[in-house]
N, C-alpha and C positions, 0 to 999 in steps of 0.2 A: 412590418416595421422592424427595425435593427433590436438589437439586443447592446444597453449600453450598463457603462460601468459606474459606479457610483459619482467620482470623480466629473464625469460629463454629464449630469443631473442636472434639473434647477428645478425647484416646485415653487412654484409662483402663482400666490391669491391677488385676482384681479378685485378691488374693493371700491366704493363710490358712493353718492348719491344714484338714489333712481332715476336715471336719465341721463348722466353724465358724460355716459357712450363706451362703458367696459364691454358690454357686448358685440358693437361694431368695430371694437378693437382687436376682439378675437378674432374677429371677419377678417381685418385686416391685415393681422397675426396672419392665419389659416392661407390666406392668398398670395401673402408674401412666399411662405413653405410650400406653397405648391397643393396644398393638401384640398384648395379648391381653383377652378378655372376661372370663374367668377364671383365677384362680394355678392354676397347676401345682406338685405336690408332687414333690419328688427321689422318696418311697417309693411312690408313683401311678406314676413310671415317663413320666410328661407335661410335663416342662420344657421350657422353647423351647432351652437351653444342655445339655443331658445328652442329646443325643438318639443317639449311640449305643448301637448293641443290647446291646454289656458295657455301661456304661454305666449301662442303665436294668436291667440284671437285677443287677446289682454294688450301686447305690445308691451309687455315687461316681463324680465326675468322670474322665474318663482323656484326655479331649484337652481343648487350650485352642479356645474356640466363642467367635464374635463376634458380639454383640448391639448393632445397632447404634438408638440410641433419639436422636429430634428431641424437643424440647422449649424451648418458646419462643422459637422460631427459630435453635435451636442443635442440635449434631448432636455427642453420645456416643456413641462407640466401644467397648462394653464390652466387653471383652476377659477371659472367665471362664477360669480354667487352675485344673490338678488342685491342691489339697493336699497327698497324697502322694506321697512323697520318690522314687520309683522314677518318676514323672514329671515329675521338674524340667526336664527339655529343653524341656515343651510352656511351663513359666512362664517359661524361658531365653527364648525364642523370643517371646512376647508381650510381657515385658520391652523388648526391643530394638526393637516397637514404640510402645511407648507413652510417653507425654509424662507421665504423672501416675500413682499409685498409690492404692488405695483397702485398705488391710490391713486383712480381717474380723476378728474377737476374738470370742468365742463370751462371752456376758457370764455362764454358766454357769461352762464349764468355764477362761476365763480366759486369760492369756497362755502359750501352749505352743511346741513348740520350731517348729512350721510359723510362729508368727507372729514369732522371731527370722530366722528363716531367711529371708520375706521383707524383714524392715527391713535386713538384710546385700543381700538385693540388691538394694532401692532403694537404700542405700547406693551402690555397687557403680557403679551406672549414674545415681548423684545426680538420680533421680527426686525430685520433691515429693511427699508423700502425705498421706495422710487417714486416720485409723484409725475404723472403723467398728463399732460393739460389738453385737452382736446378740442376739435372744434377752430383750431388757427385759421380754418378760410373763411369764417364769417367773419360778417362787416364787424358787428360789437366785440369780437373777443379778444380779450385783454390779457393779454400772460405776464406783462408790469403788475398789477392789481390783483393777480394772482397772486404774487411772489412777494410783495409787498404785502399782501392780509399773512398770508404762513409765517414771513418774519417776523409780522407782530406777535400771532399766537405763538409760535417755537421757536423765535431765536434766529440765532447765527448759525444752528443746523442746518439750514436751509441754503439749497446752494446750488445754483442755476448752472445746467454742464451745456446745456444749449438754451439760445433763445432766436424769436424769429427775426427773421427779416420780412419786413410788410413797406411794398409799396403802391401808394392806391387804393389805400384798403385793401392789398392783396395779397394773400400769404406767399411770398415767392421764394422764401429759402429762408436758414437758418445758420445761426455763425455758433461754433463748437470752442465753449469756454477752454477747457483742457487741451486741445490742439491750436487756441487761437487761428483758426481758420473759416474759412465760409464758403457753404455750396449755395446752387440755387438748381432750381427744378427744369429740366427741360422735358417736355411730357411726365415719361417714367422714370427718367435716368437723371442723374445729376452731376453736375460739374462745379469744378471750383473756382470762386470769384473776388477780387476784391471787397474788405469788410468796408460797407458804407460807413460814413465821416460819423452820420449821426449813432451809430452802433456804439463808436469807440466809447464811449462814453459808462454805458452800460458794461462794455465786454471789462473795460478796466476793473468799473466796482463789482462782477460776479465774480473777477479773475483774483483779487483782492480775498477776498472770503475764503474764495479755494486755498490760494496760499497760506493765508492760514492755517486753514486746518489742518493743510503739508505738513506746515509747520509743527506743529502743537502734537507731531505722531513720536517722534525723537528729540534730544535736547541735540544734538548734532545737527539738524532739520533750524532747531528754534536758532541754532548760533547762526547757521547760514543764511536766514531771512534775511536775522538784524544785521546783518556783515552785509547786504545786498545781492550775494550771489544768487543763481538761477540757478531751478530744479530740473531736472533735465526732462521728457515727457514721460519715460516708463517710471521713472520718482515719484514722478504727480502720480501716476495713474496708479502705481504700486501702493503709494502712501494714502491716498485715496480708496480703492478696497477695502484696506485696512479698516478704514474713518466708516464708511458704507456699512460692513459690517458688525459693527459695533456699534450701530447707531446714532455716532457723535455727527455724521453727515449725512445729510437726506438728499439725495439732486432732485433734483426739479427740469424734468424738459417736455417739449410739446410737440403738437403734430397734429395732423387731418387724418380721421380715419376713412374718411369718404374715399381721400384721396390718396390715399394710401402712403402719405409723406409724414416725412418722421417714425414711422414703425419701425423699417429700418435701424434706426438710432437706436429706438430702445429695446429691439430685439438684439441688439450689439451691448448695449450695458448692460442687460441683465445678464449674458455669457460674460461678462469682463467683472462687474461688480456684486453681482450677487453670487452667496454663497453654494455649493452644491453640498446636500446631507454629511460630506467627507468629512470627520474630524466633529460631527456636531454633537455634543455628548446627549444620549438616551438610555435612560435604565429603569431596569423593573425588575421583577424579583422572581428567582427560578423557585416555583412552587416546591419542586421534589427536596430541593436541600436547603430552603429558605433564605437563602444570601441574595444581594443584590446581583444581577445580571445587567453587567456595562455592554448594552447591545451598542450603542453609537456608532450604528450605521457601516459596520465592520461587515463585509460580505465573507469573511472569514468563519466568523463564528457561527455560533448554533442557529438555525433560521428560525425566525421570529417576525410576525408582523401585527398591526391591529386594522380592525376595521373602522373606518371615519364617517363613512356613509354607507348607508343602503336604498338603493334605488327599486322599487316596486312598479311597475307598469306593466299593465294588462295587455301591452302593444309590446314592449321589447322583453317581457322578462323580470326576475329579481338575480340582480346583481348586486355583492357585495364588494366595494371598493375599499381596496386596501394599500398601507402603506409599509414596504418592508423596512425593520428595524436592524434586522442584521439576516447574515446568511442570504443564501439565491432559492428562491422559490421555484420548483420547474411543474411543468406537466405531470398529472400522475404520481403527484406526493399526496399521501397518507399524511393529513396536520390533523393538530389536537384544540380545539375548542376547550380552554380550560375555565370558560365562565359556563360554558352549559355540560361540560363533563363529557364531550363525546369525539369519536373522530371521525374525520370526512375524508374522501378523495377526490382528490382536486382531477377533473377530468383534464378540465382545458384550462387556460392563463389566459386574459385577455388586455388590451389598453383600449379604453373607451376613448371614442373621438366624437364625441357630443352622443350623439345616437346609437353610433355606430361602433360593433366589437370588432377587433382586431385580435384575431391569437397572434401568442409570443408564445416561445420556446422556457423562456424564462423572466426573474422580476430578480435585478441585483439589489442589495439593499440600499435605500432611499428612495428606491423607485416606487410607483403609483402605479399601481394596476385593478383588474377585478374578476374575482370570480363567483361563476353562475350557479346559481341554486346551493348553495348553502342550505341546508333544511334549515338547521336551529339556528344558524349565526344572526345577531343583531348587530346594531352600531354600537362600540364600546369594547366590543368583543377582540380577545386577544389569538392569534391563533400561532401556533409553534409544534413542537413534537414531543409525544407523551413521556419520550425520555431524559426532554428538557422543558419540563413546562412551565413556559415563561408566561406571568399578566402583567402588564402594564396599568400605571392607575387612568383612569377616564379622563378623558377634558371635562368641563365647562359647559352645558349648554343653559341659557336663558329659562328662568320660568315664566311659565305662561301664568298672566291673572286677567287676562278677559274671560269671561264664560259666557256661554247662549244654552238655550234649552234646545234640544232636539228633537223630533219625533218624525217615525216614518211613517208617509203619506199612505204605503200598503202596504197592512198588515202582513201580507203573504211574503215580502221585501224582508220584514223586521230580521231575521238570519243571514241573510245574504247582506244586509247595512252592516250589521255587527263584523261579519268578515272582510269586508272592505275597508271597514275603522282601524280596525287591524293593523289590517296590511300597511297603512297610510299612516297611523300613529307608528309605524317600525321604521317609514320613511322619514318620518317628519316628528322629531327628538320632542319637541314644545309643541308637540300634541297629545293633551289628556284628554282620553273617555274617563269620565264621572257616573256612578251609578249612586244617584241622591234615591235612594228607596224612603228615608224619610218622608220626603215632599214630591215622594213617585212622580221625578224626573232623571232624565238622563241629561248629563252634560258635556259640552265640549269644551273644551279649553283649551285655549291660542296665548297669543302674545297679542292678536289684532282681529278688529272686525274682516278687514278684507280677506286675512290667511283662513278664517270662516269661512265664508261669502266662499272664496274659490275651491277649499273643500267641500260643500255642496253641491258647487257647479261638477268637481269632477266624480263625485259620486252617482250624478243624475246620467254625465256624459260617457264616463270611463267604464261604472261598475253597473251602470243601470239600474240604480235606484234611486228614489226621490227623498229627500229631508225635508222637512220646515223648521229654522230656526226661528227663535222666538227667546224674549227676555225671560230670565231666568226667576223661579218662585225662589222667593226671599223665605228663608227657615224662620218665620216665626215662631215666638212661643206665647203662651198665657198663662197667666196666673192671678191671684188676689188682692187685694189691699187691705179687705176690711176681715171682718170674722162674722159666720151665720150659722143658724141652724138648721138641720134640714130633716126632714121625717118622709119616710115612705112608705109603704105597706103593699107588698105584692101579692096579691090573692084571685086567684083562679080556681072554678069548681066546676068539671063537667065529666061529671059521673065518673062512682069511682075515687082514686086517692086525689086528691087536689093538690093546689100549690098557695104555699104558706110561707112568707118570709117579710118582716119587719124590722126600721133600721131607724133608729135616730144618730144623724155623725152630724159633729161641729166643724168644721172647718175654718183654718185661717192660716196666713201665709207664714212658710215656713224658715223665712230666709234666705234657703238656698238657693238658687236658681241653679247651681249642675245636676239638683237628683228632680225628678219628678215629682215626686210624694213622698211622705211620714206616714208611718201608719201605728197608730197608738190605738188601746184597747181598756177601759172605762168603763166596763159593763158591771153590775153590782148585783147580786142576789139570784145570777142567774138567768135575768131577762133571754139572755141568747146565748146559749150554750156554745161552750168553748169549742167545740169538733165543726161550729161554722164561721169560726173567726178567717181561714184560709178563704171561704168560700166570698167574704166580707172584702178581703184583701184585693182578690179575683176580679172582683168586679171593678175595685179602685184600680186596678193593676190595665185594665181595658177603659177604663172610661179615661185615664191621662193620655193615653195615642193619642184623642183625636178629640179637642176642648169643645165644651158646648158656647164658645163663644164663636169660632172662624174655624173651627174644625183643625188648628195647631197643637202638637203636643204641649201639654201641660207642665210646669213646673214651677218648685216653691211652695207646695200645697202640702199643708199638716193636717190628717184625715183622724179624729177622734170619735170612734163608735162607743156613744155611751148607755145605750139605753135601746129594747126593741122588744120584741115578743117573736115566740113559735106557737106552732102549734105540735103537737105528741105525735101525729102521724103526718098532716098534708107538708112538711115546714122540710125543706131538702135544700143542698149548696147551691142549686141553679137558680131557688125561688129567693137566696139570699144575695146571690150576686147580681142577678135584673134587680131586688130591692137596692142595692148598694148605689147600681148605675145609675138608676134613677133619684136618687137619693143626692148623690154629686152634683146631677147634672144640676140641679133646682138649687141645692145650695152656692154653686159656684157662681151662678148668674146673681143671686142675694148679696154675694160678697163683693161687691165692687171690682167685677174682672176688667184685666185689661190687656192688652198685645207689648209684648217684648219683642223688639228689633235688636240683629245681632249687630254690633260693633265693632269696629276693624281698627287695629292700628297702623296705619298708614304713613309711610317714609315716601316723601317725594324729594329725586334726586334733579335740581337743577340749576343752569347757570344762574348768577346772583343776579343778573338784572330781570328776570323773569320772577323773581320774589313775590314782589307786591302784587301780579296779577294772578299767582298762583294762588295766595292765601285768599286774594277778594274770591275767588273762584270755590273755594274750600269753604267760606261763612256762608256763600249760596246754596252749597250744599248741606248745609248744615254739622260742619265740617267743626273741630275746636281746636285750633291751632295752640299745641304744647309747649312748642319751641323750635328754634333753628341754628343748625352750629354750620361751621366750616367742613366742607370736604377735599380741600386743596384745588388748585387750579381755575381758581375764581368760581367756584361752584359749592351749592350749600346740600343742606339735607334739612327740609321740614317735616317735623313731625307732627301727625296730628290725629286725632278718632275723630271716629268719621261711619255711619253707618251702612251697611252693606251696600242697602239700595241705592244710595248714591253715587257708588261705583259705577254702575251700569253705564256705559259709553267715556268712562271716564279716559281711556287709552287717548282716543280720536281728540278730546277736551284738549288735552295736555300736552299732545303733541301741535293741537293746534294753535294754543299760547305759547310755549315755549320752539314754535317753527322745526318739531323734530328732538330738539336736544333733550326731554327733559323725559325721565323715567319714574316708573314707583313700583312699592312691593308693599304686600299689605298682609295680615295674620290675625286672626282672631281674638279681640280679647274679652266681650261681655257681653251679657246681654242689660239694655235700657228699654225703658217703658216708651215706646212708639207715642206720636203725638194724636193728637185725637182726633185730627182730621182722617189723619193715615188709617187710625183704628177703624175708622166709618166706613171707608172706603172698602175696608179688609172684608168689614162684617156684613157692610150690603153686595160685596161678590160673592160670600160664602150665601147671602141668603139665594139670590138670584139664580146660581146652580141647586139650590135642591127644589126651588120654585121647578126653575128646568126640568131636572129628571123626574120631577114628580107628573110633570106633563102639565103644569096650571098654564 
């Protein structure tokens, strides 16, 4: 592959719903470029961008794959990432590298919540982008009803630079707003035709719109409209760019990827309309002399780049994907890691083309490339030279709040799991290992059931080891209500010095629920000498781990030792702290125990007509809805507590009332006394396991 200049660049995030056909458009892409002989089908299992094993057996995207395509002396970056929502880390991630955006629209099934979700985060990151409709040779797709939903949600942004021609229900060509002209398809090739009668109509009011926004770039532009004079075509297309880039204009055009029509086109407007890194300001701060470092994509300056992804596979390797922020990267440079302190030589440069490395000579800046075995590099990571050491701040990636419990199926596994989690949480940003030693579980953490589900599948397939996930144990706690008194007496005699220890403690609740226990001391005349109050403590200090009600740590407990006996020689710390234990346990169950569940404050972000079945959804769970304000864009934020356990499949709930659009974040804020069904439930599984290992 060519070695190009910043200037001839484009990095382009392909974004959608899941299914919408961003990945048969890279196909498309790819065939067009030459770079294959034949399309590859998602359901064949053959695309240059899907080529992991879930993947091709799933028939959906699950990592973001770079395609990178030359084409008339210029050099696309395609950047394909998952549709579904349990993968937005990987479009987080390719977002933050790219200059432009290309939103797919399925011209079937229409605009859905995956193709809000990306316009929020071209927003978000004031990307320019492209909406692309796909799917024009089927009977149902509608690219009016298209174009018509996006004007309602965003306006006069919206602005159609081709639409089709269909006759018969047949997609057979396309008339180009900006040239006012019209081709139609003969097999592969295309020729130019008169625009059908019933076109005019449409071509006027898309053509309309454009002139506008001609207009609206200069007050020179705006006097010429109103004066009625005409724009000339490099005007429009010049003054357009402009509109493109700045986000005041979005186009909108279509095509078959099957058929490889319309690609064309918009492999032509992203070289014509979208921006290349040139001029796009980036800066970070040179470690060594603390000033800010305007790297903006200057192949002049000091070389600088960050890493946006890291790809881990036990088939191709770890590769870290990088995007140069200034200066040219070559073969055989010495760079500096200044997030982990160390530095590396870069053996080889490569550009990934799905699976596939390609060495390059070098990576000018803006360009996308990656290089292999990085030891310490992660995603985040900034790399430049120890004489200029540049960090850049991090992007954005999504927190995960779904959890499952894990555990490996063979024990002989459990090291070999751990270093495959590893490796796959450095791939994959919104993936936490959890190590709950409290409630001796381990846990995963995702954004989604499924990004679960197919990190065990590649666990079992990829690394060879087996998981079982399984719902997560909820951190109860327990404590008191009422106040008792408890007496003990530990005494053992078998020949010899014996065991002597005697304990009267009162017990009752101490209010607090963050500390465990109080421990106050009440002994009068001596009954239990002061050199065993530690040993007293001791035992209080062991018996809250683990409550004699559900075996939950304890808290809110005020432990008042008032009263006991020794004996002069058999009475020692061990005999005092078993009395202690035993002392607690008998008083704790006298005192009116009961189970504390933790509670979550819970912010659910969604559109406002989703409301009312959100909150009825939140009272089933037991849910107490606080309030609800405005988040802009016809979208609210509920607030509400809500206890932990209720969470549990809440992602899957939520997106399936709200059809995708609707989000939540949630943080701890108390703990509440559990209802009493729940409590029974708790205390007849704790009994049922010691029945268990007792072997009854």
């Amino acid at each position: 592959m060519n070695v190009y200049t910043t200037e001839k660049i484009r990095n382009v995030v392909l974004l959608g719903h899941g299914g919408a056909g961003k990945t048969s458009l890279v196909e498309s892409m790819a065939y067009l470029a030459g770079i294959t002989t034949r399309m590859g089908k998602v359901e064949d299992g053959n695309t240059v961008s899907d080529f992991g094993k879930e993947e091709q057996k799933r028939k959906i995207s699950i990592h973001t794959s770079v395609v990178p395509i030359e084409w008339e002396g210029n050099k696309i970056n395609v950047l394909d990432t998952p549709g579904y929502f349990d993968f937005i880390g990987e479009a987080e991630e390719a977002v933050s590298a790219a200059d432009g955006a290309i939103i797919v629209v399925s011209g079937k099934s229409g605009v859905e919540a995956g193709t809000e979700k990306a316009w929020e985060l071209c927003e978000k990151y004031k990307l320019p982008r492209i909406i692309y409709v796909t799917g024009m040779d089927a009977d149902n797709a509608s690219f009016k009803n298209v174009v018509e939903t996006l004007t309602e949600m965003y306006g006069k942004r919206i602005a159609p630079f081709h639409f089709p021609i269909r006759e018969n229900e047949k997609f057979v060509g396309y008339i180009n707003v900006v040239g006012e002209n019209a081709v139609r398809w003969r097999d592969k090739d295309v020729e130019e035709c008169d625009i059908p009668e019933y076109s005019r109509q449409n071509l006027e009011l898309y053509r309309d719109i454009l002139m506008e926004a001609v207009a609206e770039t200069s007050e020179e532009f705006m006097e010429r409209y109103f004066g009625g004079e005409k724009f000339s075509e490099n005007e429009i297309r010049s003054a357009l760019r402009a509109n493109v880039i700045d986000g005041s204009v979005v186009p909108i055009t279509m095509g078959s990827n099957i058929l490889c029509q319309g690609t064309y086109a918009l492999i032509d407007d992203i070289i014509k309309y979208l921006p290349s890194p040139e001029n796009k300001e980036i800066a970070g701060i040179n470690m060594n002399t603390k000033e800010v470092f305007l790297a903006d994509y200057d192949f002049a300056k000091a070389k600088s780049a960050y890493i946006f992804k890291t790809i881990v596979d036990p088939f191709i390797g770890k590769y870290s994907l990088i995007k140069v922020c200034s200066g040219v990267f070559k073969s055989d440079d010495v760079i500096y890691n200044i997030d982990k302190d160390i530095e590396e030589r870069v053996s080889k440069l490569y550009v990934l083309q799905g699976s596939r490395p390609i060495e390059v000579p070098e990576l000018h800046a803006g360009d996308i490339g990656a290089i292999a075995k990085l030891t310490g590099a992660r995603t985040g990571n900034t790399l430049s030279t120890k004489t200029n050491a540049i960090e850049y701040g991090k992007f954005e990636i999504s927190k995960p709040y779904t959890a499952m419990r894990y555990k490996v199926s063979n024990k002989n596994d459990i090291d070999k799991a751990a270093q495959a989690l590893q490796k796959l949480s450095h791939e994959d940003l919104t993936l936490k290992i959890i190590n709950d030693t409290e409630n001796r579980q381990t846990l995963l953490m995702g954004i989604g059931e499924l990004q679960l589900e197919i990190l065990q599948s590649r666990l079992e397939n990829e690394y060879k080891c087996k998981i079982e996930l399984s719902r997560p144990k909820v951190a109860f706690r327990e404590t008191i209500r009422k106040t008792a008194n408890a007496e003990y007496k530990y005494k053992k005699q078998s020949g010899g010095h014996g065991q002597y220890g005697h304990v009267k403690i009162k017990l009752e609740p101490s209010g607090d629920t963050d500390t465990p226990y109080v421990f106050e001391q009440k002994v009068v005349g001596g009954a239990v000498p002061k050199n065993f109050f530690p040993a007293v403590e001791k035992g209080l200090q062991e018996s809250v781990l683990k409550g004699p009600l559900a075996a939950y740590p304890v808290v809110g407990v005020k432990a008042i030792l008032y009263d006991g006996s020794y004996h002069s020689v058999d009475s020692s710390e061990m005999a005092f702290k078993m009395a202690t234990i035993q002392a607690f346990r008998k008083g704790f169950m006298d005192a009116s125990p009961v189970l504390l569940e933790p509670v979550m404050k819970l912010k659910v972000m969604i559109p406002d007509k989703y409301s009312g079945d959100v909150m009825k959804d939140l009272n089933k769970r037991r849910g107490r809805v606080l309030g609800m304000k405005p988040s802009g864009n016809g979208k609210q934020i509920i607030e509400a507590d809500i206890p932990m356990m209720e969470l549990s499949g809440y992602c899957t709930v939520l997106r399936s009332i709200t059809g995708g659009r609707g989000g939540y974040e949630y943080e701890f804020e108390r703990y509440e006394q559990t209802p009493k069904e729940i409590q029974e439930a708790e205390v007849s599984a704790r009994a049922g396991k010691v029945a268990e290992n007792s072997g009854e």
